[in-house]
C-alpha positions as semicolon CSV with decimal commas, in nm:
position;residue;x (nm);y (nm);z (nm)
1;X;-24,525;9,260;-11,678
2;X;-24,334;9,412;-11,950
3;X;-23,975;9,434;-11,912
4;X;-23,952;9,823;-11,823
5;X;-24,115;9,782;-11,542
6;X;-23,964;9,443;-11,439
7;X;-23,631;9,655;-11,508
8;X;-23,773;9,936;-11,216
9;X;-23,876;9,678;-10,989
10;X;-23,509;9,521;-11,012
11;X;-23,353;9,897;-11,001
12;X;-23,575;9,920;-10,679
13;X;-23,437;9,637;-10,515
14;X;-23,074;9,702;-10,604
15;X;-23,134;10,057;-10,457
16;X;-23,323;9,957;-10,142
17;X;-23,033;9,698;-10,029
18;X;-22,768;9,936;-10,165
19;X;-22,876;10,232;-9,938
20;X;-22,980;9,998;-9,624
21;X;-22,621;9,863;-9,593
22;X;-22,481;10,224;-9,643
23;X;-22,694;10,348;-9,375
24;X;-22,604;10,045;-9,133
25;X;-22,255;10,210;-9,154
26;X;-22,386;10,492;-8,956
27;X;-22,480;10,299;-8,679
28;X;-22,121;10,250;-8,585
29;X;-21,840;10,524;-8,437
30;X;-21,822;10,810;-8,679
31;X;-22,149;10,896;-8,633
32;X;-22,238;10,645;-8,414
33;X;-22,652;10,613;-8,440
34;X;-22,618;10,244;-8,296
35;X;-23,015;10,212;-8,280
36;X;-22,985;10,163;-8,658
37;X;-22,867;9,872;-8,659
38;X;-23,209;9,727;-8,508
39;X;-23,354;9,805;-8,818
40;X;-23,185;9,812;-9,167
41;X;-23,141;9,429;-9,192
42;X;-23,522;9,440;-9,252
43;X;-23,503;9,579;-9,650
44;X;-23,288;9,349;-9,700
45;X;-23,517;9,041;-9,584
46;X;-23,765;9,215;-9,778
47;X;-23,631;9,161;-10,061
48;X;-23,459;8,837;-10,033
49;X;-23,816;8,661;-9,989
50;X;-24,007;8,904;-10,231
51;X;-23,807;8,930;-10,509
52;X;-23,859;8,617;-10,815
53;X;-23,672;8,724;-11,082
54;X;-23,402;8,443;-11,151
55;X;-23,237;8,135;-10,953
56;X;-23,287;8,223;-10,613
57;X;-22,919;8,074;-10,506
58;X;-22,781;8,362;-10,719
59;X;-23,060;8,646;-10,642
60;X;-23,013;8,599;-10,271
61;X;-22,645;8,577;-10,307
62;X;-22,617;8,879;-10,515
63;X;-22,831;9,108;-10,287
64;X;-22,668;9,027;-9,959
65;X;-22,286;9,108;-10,156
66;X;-22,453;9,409;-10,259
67;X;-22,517;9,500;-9,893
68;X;-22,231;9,362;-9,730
69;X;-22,026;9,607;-10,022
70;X;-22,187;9,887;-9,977
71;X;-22,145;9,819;-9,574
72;X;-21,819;9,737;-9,584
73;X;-21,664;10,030;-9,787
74;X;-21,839;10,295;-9,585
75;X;-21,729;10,135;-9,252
76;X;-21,358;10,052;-9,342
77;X;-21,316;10,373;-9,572
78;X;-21,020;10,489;-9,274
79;X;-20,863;10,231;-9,455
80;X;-20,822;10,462;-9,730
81;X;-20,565;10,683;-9,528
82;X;-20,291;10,316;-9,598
83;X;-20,410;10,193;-9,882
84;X;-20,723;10,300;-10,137
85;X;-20,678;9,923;-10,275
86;X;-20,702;9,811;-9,961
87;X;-21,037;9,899;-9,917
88;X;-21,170;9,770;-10,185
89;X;-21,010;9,433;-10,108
90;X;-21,132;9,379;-9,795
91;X;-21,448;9,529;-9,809
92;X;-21,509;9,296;-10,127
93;X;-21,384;9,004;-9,911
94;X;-21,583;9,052;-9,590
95;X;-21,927;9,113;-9,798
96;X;-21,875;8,728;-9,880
97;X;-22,051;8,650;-9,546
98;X;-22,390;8,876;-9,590
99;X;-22,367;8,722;-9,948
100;X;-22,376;8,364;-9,777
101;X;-22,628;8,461;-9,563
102;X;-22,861;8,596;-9,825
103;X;-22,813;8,333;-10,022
104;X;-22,933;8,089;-9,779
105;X;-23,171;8,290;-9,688
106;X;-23,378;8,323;-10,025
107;X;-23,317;7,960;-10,121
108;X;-23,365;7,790;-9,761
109;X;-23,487;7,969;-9,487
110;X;-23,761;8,216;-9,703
111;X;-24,067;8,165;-9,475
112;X;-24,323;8,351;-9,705
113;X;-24,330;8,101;-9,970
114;X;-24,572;7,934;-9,742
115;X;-24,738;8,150;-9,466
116;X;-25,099;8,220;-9,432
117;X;-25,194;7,808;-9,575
118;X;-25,138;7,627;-9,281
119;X;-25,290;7,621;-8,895
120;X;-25,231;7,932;-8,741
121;X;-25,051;7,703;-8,421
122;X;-24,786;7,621;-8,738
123;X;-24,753;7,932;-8,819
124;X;-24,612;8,085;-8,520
125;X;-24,394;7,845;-8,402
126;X;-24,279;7,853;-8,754
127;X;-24,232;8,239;-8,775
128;X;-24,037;8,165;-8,456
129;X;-23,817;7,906;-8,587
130;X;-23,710;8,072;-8,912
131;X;-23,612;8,336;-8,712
132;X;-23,432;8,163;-8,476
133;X;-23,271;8,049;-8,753
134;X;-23,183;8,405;-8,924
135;X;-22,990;8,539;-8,647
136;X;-22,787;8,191;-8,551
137;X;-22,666;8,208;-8,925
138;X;-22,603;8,568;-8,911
139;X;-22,425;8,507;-8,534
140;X;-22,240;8,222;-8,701
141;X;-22,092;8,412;-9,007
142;X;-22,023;8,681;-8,790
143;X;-21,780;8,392;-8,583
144;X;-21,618;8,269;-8,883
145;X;-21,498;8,612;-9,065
146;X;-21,374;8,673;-8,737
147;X;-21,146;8,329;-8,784
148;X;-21,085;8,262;-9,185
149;X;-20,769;8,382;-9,254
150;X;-20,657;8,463;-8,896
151;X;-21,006;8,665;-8,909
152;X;-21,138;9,021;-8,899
153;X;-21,460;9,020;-8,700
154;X;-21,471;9,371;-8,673
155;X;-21,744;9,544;-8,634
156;X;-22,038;9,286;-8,580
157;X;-22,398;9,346;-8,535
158;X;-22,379;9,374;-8,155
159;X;-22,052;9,636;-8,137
160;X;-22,313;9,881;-8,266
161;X;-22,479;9,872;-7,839
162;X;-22,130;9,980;-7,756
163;X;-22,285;10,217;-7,605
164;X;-22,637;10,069;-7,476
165;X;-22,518;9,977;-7,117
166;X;-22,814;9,729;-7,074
167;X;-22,858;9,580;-7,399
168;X;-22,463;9,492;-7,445
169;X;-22,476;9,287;-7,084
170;X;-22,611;9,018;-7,236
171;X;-22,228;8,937;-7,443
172;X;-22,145;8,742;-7,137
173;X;-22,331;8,474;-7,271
174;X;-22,279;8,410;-7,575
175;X;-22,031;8,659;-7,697
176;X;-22,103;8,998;-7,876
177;X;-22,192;8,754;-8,252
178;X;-22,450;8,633;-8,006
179;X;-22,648;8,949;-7,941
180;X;-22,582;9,026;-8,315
181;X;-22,824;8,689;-8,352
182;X;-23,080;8,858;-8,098
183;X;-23,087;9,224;-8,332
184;X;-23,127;8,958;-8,602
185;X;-23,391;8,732;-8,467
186;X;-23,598;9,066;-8,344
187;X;-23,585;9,189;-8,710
188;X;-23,702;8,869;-8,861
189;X;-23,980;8,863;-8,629
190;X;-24,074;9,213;-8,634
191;X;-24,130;9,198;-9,040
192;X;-24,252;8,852;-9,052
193;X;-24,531;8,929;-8,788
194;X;-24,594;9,235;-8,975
195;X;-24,649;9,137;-9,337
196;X;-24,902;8,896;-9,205
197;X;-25,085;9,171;-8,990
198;X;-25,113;9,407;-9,296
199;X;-25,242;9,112;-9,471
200;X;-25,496;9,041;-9,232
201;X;-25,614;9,421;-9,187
202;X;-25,660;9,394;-9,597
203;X;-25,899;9,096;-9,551
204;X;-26,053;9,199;-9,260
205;X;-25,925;8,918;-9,054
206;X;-25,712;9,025;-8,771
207;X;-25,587;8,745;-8,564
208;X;-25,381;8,715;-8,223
209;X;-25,007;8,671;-8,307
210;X;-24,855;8,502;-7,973
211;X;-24,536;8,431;-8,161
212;X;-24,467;8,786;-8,143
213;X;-24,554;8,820;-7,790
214;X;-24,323;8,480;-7,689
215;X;-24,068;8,688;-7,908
216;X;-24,109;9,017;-7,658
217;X;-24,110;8,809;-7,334
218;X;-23,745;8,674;-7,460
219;X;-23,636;9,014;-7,542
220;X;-23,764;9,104;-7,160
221;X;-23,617;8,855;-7,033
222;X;-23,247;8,952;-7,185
223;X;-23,373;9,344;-7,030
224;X;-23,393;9,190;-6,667
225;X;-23,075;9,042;-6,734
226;X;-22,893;9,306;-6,856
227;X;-23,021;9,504;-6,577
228;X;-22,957;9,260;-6,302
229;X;-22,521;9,222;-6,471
230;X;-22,519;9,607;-6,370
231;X;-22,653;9,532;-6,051
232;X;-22,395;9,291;-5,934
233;X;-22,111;9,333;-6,121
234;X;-22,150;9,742;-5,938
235;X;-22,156;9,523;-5,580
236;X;-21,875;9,295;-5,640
237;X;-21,579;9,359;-5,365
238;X;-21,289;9,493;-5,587
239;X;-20,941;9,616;-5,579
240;X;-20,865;9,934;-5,652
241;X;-20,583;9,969;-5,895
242;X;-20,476;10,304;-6,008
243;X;-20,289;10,368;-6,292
244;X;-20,133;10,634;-6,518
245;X;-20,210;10,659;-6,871
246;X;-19,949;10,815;-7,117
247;X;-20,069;10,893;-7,432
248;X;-19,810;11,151;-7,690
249;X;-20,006;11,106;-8,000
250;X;-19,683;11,076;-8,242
251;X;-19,755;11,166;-8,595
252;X;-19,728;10,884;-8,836
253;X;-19,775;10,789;-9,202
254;X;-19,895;10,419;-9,238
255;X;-19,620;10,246;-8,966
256;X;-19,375;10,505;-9,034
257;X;-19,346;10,785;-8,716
258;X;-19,251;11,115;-8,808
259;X;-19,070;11,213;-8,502
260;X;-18,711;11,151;-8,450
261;X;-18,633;10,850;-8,167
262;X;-18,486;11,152;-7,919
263;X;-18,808;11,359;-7,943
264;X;-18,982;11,056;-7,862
265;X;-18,806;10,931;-7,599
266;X;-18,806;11,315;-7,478
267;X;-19,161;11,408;-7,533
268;X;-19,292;11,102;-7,256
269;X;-19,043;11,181;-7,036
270;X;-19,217;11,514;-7,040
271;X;-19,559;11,354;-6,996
272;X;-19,473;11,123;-6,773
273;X;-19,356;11,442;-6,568
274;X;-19,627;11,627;-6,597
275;X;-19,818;11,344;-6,506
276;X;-19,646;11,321;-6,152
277;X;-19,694;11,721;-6,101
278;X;-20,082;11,651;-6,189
279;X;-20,061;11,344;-5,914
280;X;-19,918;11,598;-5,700
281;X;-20,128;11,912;-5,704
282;X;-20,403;11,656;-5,694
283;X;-20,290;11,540;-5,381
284;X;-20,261;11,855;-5,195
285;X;-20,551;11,955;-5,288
286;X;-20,746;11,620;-5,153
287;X;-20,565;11,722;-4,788
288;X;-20,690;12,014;-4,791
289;X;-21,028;11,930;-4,838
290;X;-20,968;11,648;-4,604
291;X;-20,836;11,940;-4,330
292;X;-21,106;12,147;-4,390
293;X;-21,377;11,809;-4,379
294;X;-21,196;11,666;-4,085
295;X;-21,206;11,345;-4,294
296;X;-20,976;11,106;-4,478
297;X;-20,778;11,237;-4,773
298;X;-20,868;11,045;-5,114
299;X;-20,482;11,069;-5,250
300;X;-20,398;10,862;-5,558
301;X;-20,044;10,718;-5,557
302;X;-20,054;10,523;-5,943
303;X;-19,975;10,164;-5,929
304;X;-19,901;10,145;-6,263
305;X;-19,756;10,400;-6,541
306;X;-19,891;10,249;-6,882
307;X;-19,738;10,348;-7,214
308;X;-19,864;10,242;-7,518
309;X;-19,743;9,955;-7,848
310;X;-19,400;9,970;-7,910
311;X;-19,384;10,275;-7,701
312;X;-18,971;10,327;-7,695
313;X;-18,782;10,300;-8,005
314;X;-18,508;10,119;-7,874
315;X;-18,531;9,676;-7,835
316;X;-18,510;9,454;-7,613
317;X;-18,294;9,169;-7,652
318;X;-18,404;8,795;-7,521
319;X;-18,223;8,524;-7,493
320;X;-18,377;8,135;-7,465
321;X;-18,201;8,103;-7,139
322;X;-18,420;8,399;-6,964
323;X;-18,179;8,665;-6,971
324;X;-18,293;9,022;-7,108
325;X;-18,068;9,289;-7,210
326;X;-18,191;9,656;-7,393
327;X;-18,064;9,979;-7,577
328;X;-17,946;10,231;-7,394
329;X;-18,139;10,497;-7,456
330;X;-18,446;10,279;-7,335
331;X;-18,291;10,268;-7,035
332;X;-18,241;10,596;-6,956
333;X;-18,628;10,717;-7,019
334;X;-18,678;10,445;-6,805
335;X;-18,481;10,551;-6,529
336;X;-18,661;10,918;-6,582
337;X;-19,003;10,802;-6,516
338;X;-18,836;10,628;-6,186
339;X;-18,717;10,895;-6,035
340;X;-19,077;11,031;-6,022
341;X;-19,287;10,732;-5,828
342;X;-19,284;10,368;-5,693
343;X;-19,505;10,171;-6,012
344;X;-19,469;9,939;-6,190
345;X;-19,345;9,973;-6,562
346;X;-19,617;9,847;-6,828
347;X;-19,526;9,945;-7,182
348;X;-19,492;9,788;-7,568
349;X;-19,144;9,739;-7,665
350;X;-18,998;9,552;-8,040
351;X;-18,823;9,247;-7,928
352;X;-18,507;9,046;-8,081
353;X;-18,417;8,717;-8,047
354;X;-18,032;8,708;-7,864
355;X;-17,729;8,479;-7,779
356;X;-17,528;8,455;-7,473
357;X;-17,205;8,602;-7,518
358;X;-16,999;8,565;-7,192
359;X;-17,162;8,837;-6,977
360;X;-17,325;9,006;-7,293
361;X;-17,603;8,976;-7,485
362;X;-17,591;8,943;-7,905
363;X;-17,858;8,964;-8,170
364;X;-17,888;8,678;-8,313
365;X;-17,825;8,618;-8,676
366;X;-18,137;8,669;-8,886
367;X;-18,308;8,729;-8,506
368;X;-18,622;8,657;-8,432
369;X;-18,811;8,971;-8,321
370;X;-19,153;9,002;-8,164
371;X;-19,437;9,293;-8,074
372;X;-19,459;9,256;-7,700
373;X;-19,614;9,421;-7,400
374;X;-19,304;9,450;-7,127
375;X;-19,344;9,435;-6,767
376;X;-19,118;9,612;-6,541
377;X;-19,192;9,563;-6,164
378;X;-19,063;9,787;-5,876
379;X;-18,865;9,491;-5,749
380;X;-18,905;9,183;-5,911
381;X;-18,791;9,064;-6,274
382;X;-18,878;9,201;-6,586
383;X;-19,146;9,008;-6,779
384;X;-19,298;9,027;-7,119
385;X;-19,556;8,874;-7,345
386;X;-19,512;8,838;-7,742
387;X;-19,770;8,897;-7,968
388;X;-19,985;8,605;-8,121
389;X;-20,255;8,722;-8,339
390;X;-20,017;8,899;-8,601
391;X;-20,192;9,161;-8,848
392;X;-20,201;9,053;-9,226
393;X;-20,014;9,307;-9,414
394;X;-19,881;9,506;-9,109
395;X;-19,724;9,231;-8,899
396;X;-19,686;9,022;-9,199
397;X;-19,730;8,962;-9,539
398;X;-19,848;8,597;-9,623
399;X;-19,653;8,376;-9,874
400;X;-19,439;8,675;-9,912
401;X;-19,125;8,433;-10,019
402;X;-19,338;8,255;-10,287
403;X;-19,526;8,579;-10,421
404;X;-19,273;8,847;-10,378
405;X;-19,540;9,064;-10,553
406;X;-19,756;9,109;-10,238
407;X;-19,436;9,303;-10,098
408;X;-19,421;9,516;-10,402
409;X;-19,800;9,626;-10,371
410;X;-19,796;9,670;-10,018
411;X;-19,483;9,912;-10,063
412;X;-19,661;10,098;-10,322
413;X;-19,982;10,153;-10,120
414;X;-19,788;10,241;-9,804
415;X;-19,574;10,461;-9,971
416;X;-19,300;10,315;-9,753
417;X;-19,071;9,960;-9,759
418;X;-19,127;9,659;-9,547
419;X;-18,825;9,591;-9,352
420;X;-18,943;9,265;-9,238
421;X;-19,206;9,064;-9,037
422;X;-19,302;8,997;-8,676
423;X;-19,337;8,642;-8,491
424;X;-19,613;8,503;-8,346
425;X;-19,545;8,446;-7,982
426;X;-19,744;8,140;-7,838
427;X;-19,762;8,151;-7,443
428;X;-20,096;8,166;-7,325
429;X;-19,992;8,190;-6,941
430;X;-20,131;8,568;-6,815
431;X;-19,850;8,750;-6,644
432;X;-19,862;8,751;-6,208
433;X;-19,807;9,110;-6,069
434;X;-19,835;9,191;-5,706
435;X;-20,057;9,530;-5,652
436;X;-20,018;9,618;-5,278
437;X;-19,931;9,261;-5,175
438;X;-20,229;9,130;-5,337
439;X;-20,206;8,874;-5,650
440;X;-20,363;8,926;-5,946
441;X;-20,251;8,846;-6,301
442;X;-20,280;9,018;-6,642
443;X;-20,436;8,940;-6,986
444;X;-20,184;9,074;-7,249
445;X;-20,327;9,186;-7,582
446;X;-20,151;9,429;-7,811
447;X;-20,277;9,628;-8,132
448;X;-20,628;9,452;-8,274
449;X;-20,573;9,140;-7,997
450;X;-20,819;9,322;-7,810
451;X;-21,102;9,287;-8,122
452;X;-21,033;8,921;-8,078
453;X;-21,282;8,749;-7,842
454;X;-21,110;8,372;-7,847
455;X;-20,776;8,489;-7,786
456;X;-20,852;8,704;-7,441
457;X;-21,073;8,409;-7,337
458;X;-20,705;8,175;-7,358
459;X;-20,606;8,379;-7,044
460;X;-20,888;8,332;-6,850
461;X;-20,835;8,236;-6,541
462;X;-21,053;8,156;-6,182
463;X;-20,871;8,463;-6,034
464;X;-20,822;8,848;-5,957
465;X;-20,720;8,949;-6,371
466;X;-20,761;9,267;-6,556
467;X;-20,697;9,257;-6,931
468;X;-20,428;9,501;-7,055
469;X;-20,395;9,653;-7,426
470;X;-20,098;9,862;-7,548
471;X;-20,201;9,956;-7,924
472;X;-20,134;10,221;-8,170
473;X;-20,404;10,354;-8,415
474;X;-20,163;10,658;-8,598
475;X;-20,155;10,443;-8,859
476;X;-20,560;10,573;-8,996
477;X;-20,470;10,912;-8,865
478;X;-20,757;11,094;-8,725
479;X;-21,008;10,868;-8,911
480;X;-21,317;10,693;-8,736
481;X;-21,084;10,366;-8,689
482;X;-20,957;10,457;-8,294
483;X;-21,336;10,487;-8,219
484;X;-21,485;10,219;-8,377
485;X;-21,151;9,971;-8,238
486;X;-21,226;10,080;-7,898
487;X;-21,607;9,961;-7,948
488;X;-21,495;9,666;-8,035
489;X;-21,245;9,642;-7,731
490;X;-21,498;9,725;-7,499
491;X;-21,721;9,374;-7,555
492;X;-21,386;9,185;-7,411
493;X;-21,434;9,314;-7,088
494;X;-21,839;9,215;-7,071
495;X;-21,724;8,875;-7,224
496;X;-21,514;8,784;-6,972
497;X;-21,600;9,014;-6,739
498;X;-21,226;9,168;-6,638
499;X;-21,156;9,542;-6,652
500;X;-20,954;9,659;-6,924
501;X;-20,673;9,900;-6,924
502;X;-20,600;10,043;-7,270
503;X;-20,312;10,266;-7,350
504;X;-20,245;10,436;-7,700
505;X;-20,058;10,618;-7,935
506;X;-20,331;10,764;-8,099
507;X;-20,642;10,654;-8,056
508;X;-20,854;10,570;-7,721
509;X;-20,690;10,542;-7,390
510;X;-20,860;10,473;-7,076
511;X;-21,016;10,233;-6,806
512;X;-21,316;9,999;-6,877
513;X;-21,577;9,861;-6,622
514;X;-21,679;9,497;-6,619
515;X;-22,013;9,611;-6,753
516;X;-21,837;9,846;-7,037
517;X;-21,819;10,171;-6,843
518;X;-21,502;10,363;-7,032
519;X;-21,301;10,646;-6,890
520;X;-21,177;10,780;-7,187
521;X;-20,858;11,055;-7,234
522;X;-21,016;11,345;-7,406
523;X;-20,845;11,717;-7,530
524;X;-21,072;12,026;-7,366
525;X;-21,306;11,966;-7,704
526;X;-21,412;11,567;-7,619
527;X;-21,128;11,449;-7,921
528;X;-20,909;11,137;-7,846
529;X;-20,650;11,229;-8,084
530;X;-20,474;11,486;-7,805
531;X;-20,113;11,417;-7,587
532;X;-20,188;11,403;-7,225
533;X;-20,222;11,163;-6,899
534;X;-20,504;10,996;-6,793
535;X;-20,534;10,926;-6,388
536;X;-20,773;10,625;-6,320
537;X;-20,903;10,346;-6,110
538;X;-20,936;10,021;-6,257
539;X;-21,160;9,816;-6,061
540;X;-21,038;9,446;-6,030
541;X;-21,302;9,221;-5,854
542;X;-21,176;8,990;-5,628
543;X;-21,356;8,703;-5,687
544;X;-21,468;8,796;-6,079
545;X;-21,777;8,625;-6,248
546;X;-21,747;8,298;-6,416
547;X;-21,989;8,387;-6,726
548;X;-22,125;8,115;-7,010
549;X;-21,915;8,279;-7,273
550;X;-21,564;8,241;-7,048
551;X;-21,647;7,871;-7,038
552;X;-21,794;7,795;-7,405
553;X;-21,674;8,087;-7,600
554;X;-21,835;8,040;-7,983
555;X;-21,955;7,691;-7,977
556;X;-22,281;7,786;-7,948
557;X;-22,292;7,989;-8,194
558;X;-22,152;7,758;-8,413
559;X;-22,392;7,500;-8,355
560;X;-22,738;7,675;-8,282
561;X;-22,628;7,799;-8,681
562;X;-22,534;7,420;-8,831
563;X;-22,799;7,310;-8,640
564;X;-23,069;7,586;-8,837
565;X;-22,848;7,495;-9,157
566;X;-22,939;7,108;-9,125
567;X;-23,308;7,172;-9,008
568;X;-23,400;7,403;-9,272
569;X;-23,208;7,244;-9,560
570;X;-23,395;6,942;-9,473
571;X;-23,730;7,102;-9,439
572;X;-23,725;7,343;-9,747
573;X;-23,436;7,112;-9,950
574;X;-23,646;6,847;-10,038
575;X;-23,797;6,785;-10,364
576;X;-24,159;6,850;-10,468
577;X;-24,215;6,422;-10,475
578;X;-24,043;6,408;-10,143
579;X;-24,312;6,664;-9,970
580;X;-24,580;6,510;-9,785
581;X;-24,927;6,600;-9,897
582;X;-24,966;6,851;-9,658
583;X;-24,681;7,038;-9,792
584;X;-24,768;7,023;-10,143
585;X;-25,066;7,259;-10,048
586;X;-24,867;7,469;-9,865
587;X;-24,630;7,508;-10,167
């Protein structure tokens, strides 16, 4: 071949994974054509086990960073809004894993450097294994860039069947990586048992392919179950918790708020006041209808009034010894919203380390302080939880002291200073509440917490729970970020199967179902980005499901992919004198 058209072939291939991982962007919120992503990883594998052109380490390498890139900075580009660099950074970083994975791929797991040479019984349980083995490696990359670093596993495979209420059931089992594996596996299947049909039809010879049936009776089988999680999770005996949302949708520019702390502190007093007239006029008009009916009024009294991260501007001050103390002016809102209901207070508040002083409270010197979700009961003490998973160059800037220069660049992007970092709280106890007399406890999770699979499953526990997220997306403006973090949020409560309650700035508030179900806050045009309540039912089962992924979380992941690592490096890692006879013909 001369080397214009070995140039065009290469062009061809660049293009072809270039433009599939660009399009896999588009299977996510923004435009949100999630049956993409059941697709576009089969270019890709094209090419990987086509392509010959130099070491194939390096070639397999090189194609999967060229997809992961040009994934990556289409699917972040919100991040653009902070920081431009920031993009590029990250989006450079994460495409490290589809690297790995192609990489692997083309050098170890290729199954086309020896199909159609061996008994067809060989081949199919081969075609299954190597694709087994594609989507426990994907699954298992997927895991670790969501741990590395304190991790970012945003935006897996699987969040793409957000919305696909059947296909995402299955995330109870082995977390949302492990239906990523499934999309995976079904993709390796789909081209491997095609390629070999087209080859047959060429030669006349069309054979029975029961690998791809065995591969459609698994896929069935995780249909039924889907189906069957909607079935019982709907019958489950549950307790009706009903809360008020409060979103105000404060303008901001990267983490600084453009409102002044009185219009804040005014404007949800206001909502939370209109809120209570909405209760209200809702209420008289279920009695009427109840009059009229001659049946029982459906009235909805809220439990709860939610407000969202770092809701208030002013602190609250802890001391070791239990005691809590806060500004003034937090206070007072505080007292507004109680002079409209008996609920319970949940809200996110900045915390400070403090001193006893006497009877008072002090900051400490160079305090502490912490992102936390505050509870304030009707009549029982306050209680709070402190953030854990801290975000990199939000929360904190790593080595900060020892390369002052990260604080400099993050300044510059941000276009504002860093006034200093958060703590990482570590309790992993979920807070008790009382709703109605009846116990049931809460997961915290604050900001991205709720992206994070491993740290919701630390709160798990055999009882009545509902998971509860305060966050604050005004920092990507009205970008696809709000959407695509609430997709992600959603998988936590199919995980673990627990409701979540999620309250925010700007962004996505509502009320999500054990099986994913979201009753979302919209403006009179469908947008989330709009100031307003939200009047729900959260619906907390009383004896909740004990699923595989509560008790296991990732380990299977992990190991179904070390476990195709070591099988296939053996198998395909040996060298030419180590093959047995057999092999030799096949190669």
């Amino acid at each position: 071949m001369d080397r214009s058209k070995l140039l065009g072939k290469r062009l061809g291939r660049w293009f072809t994974v270039a433009l599939s991982g660009m399009a896999l962007s588009w299977a996510y919120p923004g435009r949100d054509w999630g049956m993409l992503a059941w697709f576009l990883l089969i270019p890709l594998m094209a090419v990987l086990w086509t392509a010959a052109d130099g070491s194939k380490k390096l070639r397999g390498f090189g194609y999967g960073y060229l997809f992961g890139v040009a994934f990556f900075l289409c699917n972040l580009s919100w991040l653009s809004t902070v920081s431009g660099l920031g993009v590029v950074i990250l989006g450079g970083y994460l495409a490290l894993y589809p690297a790995l994975w192609g990489m692997v791929l083309s050098r170890w797991m290729n199954p086309w450097g020896r199909d159609g040479r061996t008994r067809q019984g060989r081949v199919v349980f081969r075609s299954l294994g190597y694709a087994f083995a594609h989507g426990s490696l994907w699954a298992g990359l997927e895991c670790l860039r969501g741990w590395v670093f304190t991790g970012f596993g945003w935006n897996g495979l699987g969040v793409a069947m957000h919305n696909q209420p059947v296909l995402s059931q299955c995330a109870d089992l082995f977390g949302v990586a492990g239906l990523s594996g499934w999309m995976v596996f079904s993709q390796s299947m789909l081209l491997q048992v095609a390629a070999r049909a087209i080859k047959e039809a060429k030669q006349a010879r069309l054979r029975a392919h029961p690998d791809f049936v065995i591969a459609a009776l698994l896929s069935a089988c995780l249909w039924i179950y889907g189906y069957a999680r909607l079935s019982s999770e709907k019958n489950k005996e549950f307790l009706p918790l009903r809360v008020c949302l409060v979103q105000l949708n404060v303008p901001q520019v990267a983490a600084r708020q453009l409102w002044t702390p009185e219009e804040i502190h005014l404007g949800y007093e206001e909502e939370v006041e209109k809120a209570m007239q909405a209760v209200d006029q809702r209420n008289r008009e279920a009695l009427d209808k109840a009059t009229q009916t001659r049946s029982e009024a459906d009235v909805f009294y809220p439990d709860w009034l939610v407000l969202p991260e770092v809701a208030l501007t002013g602190r609250l001050m802890s001391a070791a010894t239990g005691e809590h103390a806060m500004w003034r002016e937090n206070e007072m809102t505080i007292d507004s919203f109680r002079q409209h209901g008996e609920f319970d207070i949940l809200l996110g508040m900045g915390e400070l380390e403090a001193l006893v002083d006497g009877d008072l409270l002090s900051i400490a010197e160079s305090p502490k302080a912490w992102n936390s979700l505050v509870v304030l009961p009707r009549s029982s003490p306050l209680q709070r939880f402190q953030k854990r998973h801290l975000v990199m160059f939000g929360e904190y800037i790593p080595l900060m002291e020892q390369m002052p220069w990260l604080k400099r660049i993050y300044e510059q992007q941000a276009g504002m200073t860093f006034d200093g970092a958060f703590d990482a709280g570590t309790s992993v106890e979920p807070i008790p509440l009382k709703v109605r007399g009846q116990q049931i406890s809460i997961i915290p999770s604050i900001c991205f917490e709720d992206t994070v699979p491993r740290e919701a499953g630390l709160f798990v526990r055999n009882e009545s729970q509902v998971i509860v997220n305060v966050t604050n997306d005004g920092w990507f403006a009205q970008s696809a970020a709000a959407a695509q973090h609430f997709a992600n949020a959603k998988f936590r409560a199919i995980e673990l199967r627990r409701p979540m309650i999620r309250c925010a700035n700007t962004g996505v508030s509502g009320v999500i179902s054990t099986t994913g179900h979201a009753q979302t806050l919209t403006d009179p045009n469908g947008s989330h980005f709009t100031r307003g309540h939200l009047l729900a039912t959260a619906k907390i089962p009383i004896n909740p499901t004990a699923t595989l992924y509560q008790k296991c979380g990732d380990g299977p992941v992990y190991l179904a992919a070390l476990l195709s690592l070591i099988v296939w490096g053996v198998v395909n890692g040996r060298s030419p004198s180590m093959r047995t006879p057999e092999e030799k013909v096949a190669h």
